[in-house]
C-alpha positions as CSV (number, residue, x, y, z in Angstrom):
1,X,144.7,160.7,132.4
2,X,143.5,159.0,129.2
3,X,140.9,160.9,127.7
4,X,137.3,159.1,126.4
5,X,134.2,160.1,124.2
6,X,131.3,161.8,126.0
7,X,128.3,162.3,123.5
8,X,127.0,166.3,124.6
9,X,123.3,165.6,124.7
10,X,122.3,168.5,126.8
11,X,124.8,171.4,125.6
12,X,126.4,172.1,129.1
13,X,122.6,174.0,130.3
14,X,121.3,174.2,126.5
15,X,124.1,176.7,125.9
16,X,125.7,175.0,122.3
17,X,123.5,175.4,119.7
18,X,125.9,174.9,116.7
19,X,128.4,172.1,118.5
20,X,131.6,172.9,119.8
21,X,134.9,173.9,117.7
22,X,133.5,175.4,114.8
23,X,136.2,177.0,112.6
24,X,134.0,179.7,111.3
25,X,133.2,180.8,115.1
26,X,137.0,181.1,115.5
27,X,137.8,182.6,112.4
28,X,135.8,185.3,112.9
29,X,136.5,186.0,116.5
30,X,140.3,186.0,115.8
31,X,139.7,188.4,113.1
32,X,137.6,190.2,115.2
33,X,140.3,190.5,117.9
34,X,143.2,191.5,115.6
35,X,140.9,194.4,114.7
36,X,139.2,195.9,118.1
37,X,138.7,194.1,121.3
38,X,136.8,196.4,123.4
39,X,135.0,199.7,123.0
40,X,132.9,201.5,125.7
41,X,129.4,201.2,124.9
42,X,128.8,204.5,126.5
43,X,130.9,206.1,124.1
44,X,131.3,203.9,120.9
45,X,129.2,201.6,118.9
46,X,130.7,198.8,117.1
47,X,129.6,197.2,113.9
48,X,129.1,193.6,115.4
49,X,126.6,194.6,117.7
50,X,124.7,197.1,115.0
51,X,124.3,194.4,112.8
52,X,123.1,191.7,115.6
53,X,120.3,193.9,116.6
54,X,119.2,194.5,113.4
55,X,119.0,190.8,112.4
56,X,117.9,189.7,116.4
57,X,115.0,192.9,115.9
58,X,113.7,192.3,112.5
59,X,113.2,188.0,113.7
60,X,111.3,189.2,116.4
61,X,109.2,191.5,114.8
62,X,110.9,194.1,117.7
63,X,112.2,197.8,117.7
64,X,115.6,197.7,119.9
65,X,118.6,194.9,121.5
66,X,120.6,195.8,124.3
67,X,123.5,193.4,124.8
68,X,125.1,191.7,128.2
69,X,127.0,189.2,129.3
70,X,124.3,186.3,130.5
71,X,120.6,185.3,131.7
72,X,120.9,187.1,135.2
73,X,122.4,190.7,133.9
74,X,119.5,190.3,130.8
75,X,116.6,189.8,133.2
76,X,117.7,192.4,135.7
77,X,118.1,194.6,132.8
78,X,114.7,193.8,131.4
79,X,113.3,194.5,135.1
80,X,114.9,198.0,134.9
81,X,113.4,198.6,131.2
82,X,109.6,197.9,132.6
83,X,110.1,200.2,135.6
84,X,111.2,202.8,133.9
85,X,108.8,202.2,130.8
86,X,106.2,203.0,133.3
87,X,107.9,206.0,135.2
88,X,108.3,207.6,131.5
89,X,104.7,207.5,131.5
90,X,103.9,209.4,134.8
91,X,103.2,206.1,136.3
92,X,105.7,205.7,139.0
93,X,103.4,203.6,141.3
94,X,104.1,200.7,139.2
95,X,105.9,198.6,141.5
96,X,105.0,195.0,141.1
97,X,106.1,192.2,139.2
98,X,103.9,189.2,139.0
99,X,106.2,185.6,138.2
100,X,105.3,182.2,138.0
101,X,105.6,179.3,140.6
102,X,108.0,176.9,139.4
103,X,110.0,179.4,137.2
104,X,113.5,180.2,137.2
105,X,115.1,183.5,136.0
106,X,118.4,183.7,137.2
107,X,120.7,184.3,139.8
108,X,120.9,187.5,141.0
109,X,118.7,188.8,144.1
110,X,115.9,190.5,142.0
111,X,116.0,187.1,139.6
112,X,115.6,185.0,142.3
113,X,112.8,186.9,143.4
114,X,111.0,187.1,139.9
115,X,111.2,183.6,139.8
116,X,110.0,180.8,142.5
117,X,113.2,178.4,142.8
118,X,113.0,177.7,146.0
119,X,116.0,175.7,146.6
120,X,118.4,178.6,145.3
121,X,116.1,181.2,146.8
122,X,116.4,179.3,150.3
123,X,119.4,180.7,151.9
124,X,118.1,184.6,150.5
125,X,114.5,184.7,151.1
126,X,115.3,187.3,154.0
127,X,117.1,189.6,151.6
128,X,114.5,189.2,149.0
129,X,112.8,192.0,147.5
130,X,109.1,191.7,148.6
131,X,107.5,193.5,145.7
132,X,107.3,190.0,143.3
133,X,104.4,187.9,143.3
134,X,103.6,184.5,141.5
135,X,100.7,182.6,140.0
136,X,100.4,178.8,139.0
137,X,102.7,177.8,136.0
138,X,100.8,176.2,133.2
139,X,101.8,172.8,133.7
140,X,99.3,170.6,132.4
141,X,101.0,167.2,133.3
142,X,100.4,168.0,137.3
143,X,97.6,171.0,137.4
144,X,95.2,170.4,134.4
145,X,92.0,168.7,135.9
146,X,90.5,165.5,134.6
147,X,87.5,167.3,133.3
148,X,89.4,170.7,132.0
149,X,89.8,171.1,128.1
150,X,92.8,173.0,127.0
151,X,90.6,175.9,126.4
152,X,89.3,175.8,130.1
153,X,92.8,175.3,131.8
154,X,94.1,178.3,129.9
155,X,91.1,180.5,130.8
156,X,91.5,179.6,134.6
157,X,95.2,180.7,134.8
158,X,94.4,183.6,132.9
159,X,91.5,184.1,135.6
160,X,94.0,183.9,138.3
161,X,96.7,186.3,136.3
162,X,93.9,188.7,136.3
163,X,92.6,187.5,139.9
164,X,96.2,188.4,141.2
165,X,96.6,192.1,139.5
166,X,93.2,193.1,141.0
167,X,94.2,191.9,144.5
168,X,97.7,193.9,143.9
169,X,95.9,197.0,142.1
170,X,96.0,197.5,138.3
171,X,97.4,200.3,138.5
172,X,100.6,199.3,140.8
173,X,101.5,196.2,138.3
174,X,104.6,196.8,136.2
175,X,104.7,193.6,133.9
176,X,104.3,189.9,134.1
177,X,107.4,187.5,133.5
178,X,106.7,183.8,131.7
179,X,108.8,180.9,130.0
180,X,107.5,179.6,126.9
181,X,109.0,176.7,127.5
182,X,109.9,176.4,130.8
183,X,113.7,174.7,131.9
184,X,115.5,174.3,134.5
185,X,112.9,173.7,137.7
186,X,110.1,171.5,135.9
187,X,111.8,170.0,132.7
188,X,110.7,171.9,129.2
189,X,107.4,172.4,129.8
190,X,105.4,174.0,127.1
191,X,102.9,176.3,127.2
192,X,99.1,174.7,126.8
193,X,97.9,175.8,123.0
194,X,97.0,179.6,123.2
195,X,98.3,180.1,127.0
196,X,100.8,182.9,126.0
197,X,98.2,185.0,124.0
198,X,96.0,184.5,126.9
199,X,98.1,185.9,129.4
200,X,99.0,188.7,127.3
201,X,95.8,190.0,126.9
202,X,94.8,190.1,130.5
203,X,98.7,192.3,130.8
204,X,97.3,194.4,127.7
205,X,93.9,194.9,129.4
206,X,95.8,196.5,132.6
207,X,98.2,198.8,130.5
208,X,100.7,195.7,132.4
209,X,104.1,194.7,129.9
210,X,104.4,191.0,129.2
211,X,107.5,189.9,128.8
212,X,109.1,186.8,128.0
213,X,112.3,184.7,129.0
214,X,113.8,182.4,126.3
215,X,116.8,182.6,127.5
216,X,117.1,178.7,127.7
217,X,114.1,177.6,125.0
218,X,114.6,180.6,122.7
219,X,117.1,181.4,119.2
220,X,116.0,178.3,117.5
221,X,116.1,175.8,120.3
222,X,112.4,175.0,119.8
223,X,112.5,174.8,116.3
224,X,111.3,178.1,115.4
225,X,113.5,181.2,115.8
226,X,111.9,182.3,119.1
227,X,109.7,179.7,121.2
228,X,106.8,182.3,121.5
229,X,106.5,182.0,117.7
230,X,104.8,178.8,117.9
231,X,101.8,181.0,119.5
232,X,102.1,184.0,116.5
233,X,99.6,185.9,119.0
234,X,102.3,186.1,121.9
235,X,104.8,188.4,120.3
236,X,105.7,190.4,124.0
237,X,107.0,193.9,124.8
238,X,110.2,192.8,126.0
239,X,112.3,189.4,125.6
240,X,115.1,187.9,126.6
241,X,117.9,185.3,125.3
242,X,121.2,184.2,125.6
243,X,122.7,181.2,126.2
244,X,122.3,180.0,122.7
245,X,123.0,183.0,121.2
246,X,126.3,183.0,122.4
247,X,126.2,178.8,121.6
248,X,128.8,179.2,124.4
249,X,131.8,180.9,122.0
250,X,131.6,183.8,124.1
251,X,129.4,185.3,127.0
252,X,126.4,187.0,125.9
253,X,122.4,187.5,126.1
254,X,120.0,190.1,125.1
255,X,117.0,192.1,125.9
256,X,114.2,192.6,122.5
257,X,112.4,196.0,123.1
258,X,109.0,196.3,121.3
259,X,108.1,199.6,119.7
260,X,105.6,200.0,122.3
261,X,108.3,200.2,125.1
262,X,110.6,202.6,122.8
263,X,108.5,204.9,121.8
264,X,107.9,205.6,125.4
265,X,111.1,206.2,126.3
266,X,111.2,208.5,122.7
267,X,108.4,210.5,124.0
268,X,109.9,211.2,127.4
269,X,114.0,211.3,128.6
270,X,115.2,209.5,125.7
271,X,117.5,207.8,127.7
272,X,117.3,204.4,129.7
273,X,118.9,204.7,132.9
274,X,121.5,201.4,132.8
275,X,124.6,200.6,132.0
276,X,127.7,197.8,132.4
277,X,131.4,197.4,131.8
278,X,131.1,195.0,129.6
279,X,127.6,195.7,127.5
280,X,128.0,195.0,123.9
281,X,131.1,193.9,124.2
282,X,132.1,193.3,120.6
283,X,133.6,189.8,121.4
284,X,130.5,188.5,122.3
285,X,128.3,190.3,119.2
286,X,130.7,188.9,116.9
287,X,130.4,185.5,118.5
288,X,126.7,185.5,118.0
289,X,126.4,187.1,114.7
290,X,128.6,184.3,113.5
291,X,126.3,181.7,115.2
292,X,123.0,183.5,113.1
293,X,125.0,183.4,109.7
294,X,125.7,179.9,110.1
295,X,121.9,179.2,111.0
296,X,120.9,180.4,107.6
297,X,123.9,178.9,106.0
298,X,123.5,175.3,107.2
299,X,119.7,175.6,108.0
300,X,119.6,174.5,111.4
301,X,116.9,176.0,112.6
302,X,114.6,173.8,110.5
303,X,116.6,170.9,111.4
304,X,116.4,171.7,115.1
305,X,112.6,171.3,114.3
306,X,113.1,167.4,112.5
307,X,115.9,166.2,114.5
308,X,113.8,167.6,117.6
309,X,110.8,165.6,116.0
310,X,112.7,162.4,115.6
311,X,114.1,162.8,119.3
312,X,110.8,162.7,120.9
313,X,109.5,160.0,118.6
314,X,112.5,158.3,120.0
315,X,111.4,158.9,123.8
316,X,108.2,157.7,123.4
317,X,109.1,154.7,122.1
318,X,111.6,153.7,124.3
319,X,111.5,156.0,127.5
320,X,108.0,156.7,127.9
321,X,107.2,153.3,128.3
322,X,109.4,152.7,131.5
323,X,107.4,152.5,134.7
324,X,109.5,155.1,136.2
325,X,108.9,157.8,133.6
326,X,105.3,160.0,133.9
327,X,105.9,162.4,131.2
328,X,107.6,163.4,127.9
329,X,107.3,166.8,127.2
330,X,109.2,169.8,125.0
331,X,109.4,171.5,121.7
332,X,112.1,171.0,119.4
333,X,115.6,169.7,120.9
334,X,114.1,170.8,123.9
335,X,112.8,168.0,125.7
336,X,112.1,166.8,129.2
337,X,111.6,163.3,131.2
338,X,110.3,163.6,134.2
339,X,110.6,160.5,136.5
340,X,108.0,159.0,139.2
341,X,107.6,156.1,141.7
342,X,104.1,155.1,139.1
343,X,103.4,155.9,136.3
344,X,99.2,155.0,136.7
345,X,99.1,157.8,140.0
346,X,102.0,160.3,139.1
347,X,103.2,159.5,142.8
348,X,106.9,160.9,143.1
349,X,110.0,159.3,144.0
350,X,111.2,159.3,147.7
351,X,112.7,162.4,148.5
352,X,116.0,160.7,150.3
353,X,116.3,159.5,146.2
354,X,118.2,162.0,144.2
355,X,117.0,160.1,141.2
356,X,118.0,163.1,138.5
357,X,121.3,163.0,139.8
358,X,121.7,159.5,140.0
359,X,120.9,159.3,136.4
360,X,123.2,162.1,135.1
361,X,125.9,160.5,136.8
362,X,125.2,157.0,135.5
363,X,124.3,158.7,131.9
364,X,128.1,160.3,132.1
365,X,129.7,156.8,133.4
366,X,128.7,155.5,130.1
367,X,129.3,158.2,127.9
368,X,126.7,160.4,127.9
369,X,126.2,164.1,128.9
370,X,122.6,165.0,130.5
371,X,121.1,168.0,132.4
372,X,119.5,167.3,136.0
373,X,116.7,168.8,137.6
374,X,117.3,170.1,140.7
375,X,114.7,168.0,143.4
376,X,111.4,169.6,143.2
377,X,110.1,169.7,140.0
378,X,105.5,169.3,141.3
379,X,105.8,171.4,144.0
380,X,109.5,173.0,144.3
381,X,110.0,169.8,147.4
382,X,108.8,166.8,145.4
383,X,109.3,165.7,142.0
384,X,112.7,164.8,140.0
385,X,113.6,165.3,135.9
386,X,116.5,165.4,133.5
387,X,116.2,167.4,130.3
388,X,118.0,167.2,126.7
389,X,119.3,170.0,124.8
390,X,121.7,168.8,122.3
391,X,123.4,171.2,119.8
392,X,121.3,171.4,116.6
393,X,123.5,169.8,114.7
394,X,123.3,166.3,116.3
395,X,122.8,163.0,113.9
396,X,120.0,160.7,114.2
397,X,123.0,158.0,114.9
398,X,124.0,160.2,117.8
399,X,120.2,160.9,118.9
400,X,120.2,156.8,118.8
401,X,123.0,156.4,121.0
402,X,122.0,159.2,123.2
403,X,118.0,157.4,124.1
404,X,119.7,154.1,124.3
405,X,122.2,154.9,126.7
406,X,119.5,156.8,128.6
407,X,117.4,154.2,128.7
408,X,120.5,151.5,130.2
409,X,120.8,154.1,132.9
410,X,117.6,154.4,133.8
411,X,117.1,150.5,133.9
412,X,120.2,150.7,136.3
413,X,119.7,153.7,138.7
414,X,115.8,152.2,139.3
415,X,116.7,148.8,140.6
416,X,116.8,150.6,143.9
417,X,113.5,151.8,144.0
């Protein structure tokens, strides 16, 4: 089979931060394997994943990492670390865990119920655990009114966070789970100015942990270190990442434990109650401390936030435009297109239309490499996007290529609409 070019512009699922085949990544791993492979995190530490925590702790501002091998094994952790936060403080009837509509936190039963997917929750809503509940996402494109300022739209969601814990009972309410930037169901959407803070006061006011997934928009993606940074007020009590981290050298994501949450568990068993095979496996610590060195050393997290500049510049000129695209939204090289039947209503495209798919595969016939939104995008049935995530270390020439070809696509997969 003859081989051909394919430019990367999404990063497999915003999984290749530094590009693929980096020499130092290998270097490093192949040293790393000639030396020690595995070690039982039960038993051993190993240095890799000291020094990763210390360097993924003191970016965050947070106290503790725990390492594991992707999104879904991170969140479930993370759902594990706020129960048991809450049972260390004589607080065992802290049950409930309030997500957000249009959210998606991985694939695992308790994920899938966290978030509101509902096309990958379908065939297990029976088997569901019934102690998650959701409010609206903030998603000002679709849900902020005409007449709503910023200010106001962000006080009314934090009105129904708040709304939603009473109905449940403060005092049964184990944390609240939120995207900065959310990904895969609705297309890099960013949090409205001051949202994050917001919603972490009304958790604060309720003794309630607020806990953020970057999984996908986090470790430089959005042009700061972690997305939550571009609202310095949002720092949470627990966080999780991966995919980047790992920039899809080896498996691995990780769970960022505030003080708060430590010192709890210092006061009371000491201990939290968890463990895996394959938890900081050195493989995948080494991997990602090598990614973090070669941030620093080639700056890419500060070109991550000018090349992510100069790509949405790009959209807007030459996407936006199109009578089939509504919005441009994202942070960074982070950035969403979310497609519509017009523009001047927001009315969405037929629903026998797979238009994200249609797009990615037309995008890939002539090169390219895009990530589709699964159909549903407003209202989890209506509603189609594609996002980019390129590796930070794409050229403007390649950013070039990448909108143009986007845009030939488009102009081709529309002429049946």
């Amino acid at each position: 089979m003859a081989s051909r070019k394919i430019l990367d512009a999404c990063g497999g699922a915003a999984v290749c931060s530094i590009g693929h085949s980096d020499p130092r990544v290998a270097k490093a791993l192949s040293e790393q394997l000639m030396t020690v492979s595995y070690m039982h995190s039960g038993v051993f530490a190993n240095d890799a994943a000291e020094e990763l925590a210390h360097k993924l702790c003191k970016s965050a501002g947070m106290e503790r990492a725990v390492f594991y091998s992707g999104g879904t094994e991170a969140i479930d952790c993370s759902l594990k670390l706020a129960r048991q936060y809450h049972i260390e403080r004589g607080q065992p009837e802290r049950v409930n865990f309030i997500g957000r509509f249009r959210s998606y936190h991985g694939n695992s039963l308790s994920a899938l119920a966290l978030g509101h997917h509902p096309s990958r929750r379908a065939p297990y809503e029976a088997i569901l655990p019934k102690n998650y509940h959701h409010v609206s996402p903030a998603y000002a494109y679709r849900y902020q009114r005409k007449e709503e300022s910023t200010e106001e739209y962000v006080a009314r969601l934090a009105d129904e966070l708040e709304n939603k814990i009473l109905e449940l009972g403060p005092q049964t309410v184990a944390a609240f789970y939120a995207e900065p930037i959310v990904g895969a169901t609705t297309g890099c959407v960013p949090a409205p100015v001051g949202y994050l803070s917001a919603m972490k006061a009304v958790c604060h006011k309720y003794d309630i942990l607020f806990c953020l997934d970057e999984i996908m928009s986090g470790i430089g993606r959005s042009g700061k270190m972690h997305a939550w940074q571009w609202d310095e007020g949002a720092q949470p009590d627990l966080q999780i990442v991966g995919k980047g981290l790992g920039g899809g050298y080896a498996p691995i994501s990780s769970v960022l434990i505030s003080s708060r949450v430590v010192e709890a568990f210092q006061r009371g068993s000491g201990a939290f109650n968890n463990g895996h095979t394959y938890q900081s496996h050195v493989i995948g610590c080494r991997a990602a401390l090598e990614i973090l060195r070669i941030f620093e050393a080639d700056g890419l997290i500060a070109r991550c936030q000018t090349s992510g500049e100069a790509l949405e510049k790009l959209l807007r000129e030459k996407i936006l435009p199109h009578p089939n695209v509504g919005d441009i939204r994202g942070r960074g090289l982070f950035q969403g297109i979310e497609l519509v039947a017009d523009k001047n209503n927001k009315a969405c495209l037929p629903l026998d239309f797979p238009a994200a798919d249609l797009l990615t595969a037309e995008c890939l016939r002539r090169g390219l490499s895009i990530y589709p939104g699964v159909k549903g995008t407003v209202d989890g049935v209506r509603g189609d996007h594609v996002l980019l995530a390129p590796a930070y270390t794409i050229s403007e020439d390649e950013l070039d290529i990448a909108v143009d070809t986007l845009l030939e696509a488009l102009n081709a997969i529309m002429k049946a609409v």
